[in-house]
C-alpha positions as CSV (number, residue, x, y, z in Angstrom):
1,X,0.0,0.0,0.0
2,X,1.5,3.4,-1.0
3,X,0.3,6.9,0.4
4,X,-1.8,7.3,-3.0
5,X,-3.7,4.2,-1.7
6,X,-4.4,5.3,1.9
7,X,-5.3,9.1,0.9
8,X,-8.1,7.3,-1.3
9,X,-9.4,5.0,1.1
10,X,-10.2,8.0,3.2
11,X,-11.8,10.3,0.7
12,X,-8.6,12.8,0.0
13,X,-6.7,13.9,-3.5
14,X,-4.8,11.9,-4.8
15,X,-1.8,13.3,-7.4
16,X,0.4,12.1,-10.0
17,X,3.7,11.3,-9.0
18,X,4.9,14.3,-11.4
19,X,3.6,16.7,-8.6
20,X,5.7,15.3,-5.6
21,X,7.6,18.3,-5.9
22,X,5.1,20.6,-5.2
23,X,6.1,21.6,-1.5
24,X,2.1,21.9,-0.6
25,X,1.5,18.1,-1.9
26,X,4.5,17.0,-0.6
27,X,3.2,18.2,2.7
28,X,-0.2,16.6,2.2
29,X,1.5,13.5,1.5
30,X,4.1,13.5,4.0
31,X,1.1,14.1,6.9
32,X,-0.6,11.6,5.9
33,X,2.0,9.0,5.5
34,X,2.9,9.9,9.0
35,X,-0.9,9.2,10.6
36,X,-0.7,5.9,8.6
37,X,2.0,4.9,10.4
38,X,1.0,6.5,13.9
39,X,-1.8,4.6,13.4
40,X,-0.6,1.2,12.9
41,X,1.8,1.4,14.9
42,X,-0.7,2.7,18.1
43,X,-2.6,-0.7,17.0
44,X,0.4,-3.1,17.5
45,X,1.3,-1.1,20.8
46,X,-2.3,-0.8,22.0
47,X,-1.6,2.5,23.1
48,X,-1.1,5.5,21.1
49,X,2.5,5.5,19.5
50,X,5.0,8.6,20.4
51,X,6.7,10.2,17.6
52,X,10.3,8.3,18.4
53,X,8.4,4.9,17.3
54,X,6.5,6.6,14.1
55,X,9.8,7.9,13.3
56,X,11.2,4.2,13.6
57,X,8.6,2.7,11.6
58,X,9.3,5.5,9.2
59,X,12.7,4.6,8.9
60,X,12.8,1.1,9.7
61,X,9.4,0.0,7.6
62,X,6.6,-1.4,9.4
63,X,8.3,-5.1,9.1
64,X,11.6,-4.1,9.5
65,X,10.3,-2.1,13.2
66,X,8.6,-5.0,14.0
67,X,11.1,-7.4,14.0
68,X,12.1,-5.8,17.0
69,X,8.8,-6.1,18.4
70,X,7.7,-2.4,18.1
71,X,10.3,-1.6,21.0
72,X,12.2,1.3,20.8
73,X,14.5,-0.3,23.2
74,X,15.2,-3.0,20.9
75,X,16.0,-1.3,18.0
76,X,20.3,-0.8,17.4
77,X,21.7,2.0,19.4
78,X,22.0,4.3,16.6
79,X,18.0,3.9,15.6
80,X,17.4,4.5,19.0
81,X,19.0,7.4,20.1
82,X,17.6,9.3,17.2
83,X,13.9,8.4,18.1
84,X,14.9,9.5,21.4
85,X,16.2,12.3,20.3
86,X,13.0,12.9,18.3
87,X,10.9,12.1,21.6
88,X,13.1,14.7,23.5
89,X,12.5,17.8,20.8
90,X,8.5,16.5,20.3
91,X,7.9,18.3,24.2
């Protein structure tokens, strides 16, 4: 599933690939790429997910995160310390 897909399952534009540049698309896109995540990631956690552990499924994949059983503490060091990083600037 690509962003495309999830912005038409819930009723929003959708672009041509062409217009990824366009800084207010790529904005669109890149917000709701980030809920998608949030989202499934608050599922597997059963709570809602900070924005270290969207940032890691960002990075990671969805897969590749949950090898590690969606645990930030889990992840190598280097993965890590940027979500907590990421965690730290979010307050």
């Amino acid at each position: 599933m690509d962003c495309s897909d999830v912005r038409r399952q819930v009723g929003l534009p959708t672009y041509p690939y062409k217009m990824a540049t366009d800084p207010v698309i790529a904005r669109q896109y890149a917000q709701t790429w980030l809920a998608h995540l949030h989202s499934r990631v608050s599922r597997r956690l059963g709570r809602p997910a900070n924005a270290g552990e969207t940032w890691l499924a960002y990075n990671m994949g969805m897969a590749g995160f949950g090898s590690y059983g969606y645990n930030m503490h889990k992840v190598p060091d280097r993965k890590f310390m940027k979500a907590h990083q990421i965690n730290i600037n979010v307050r």
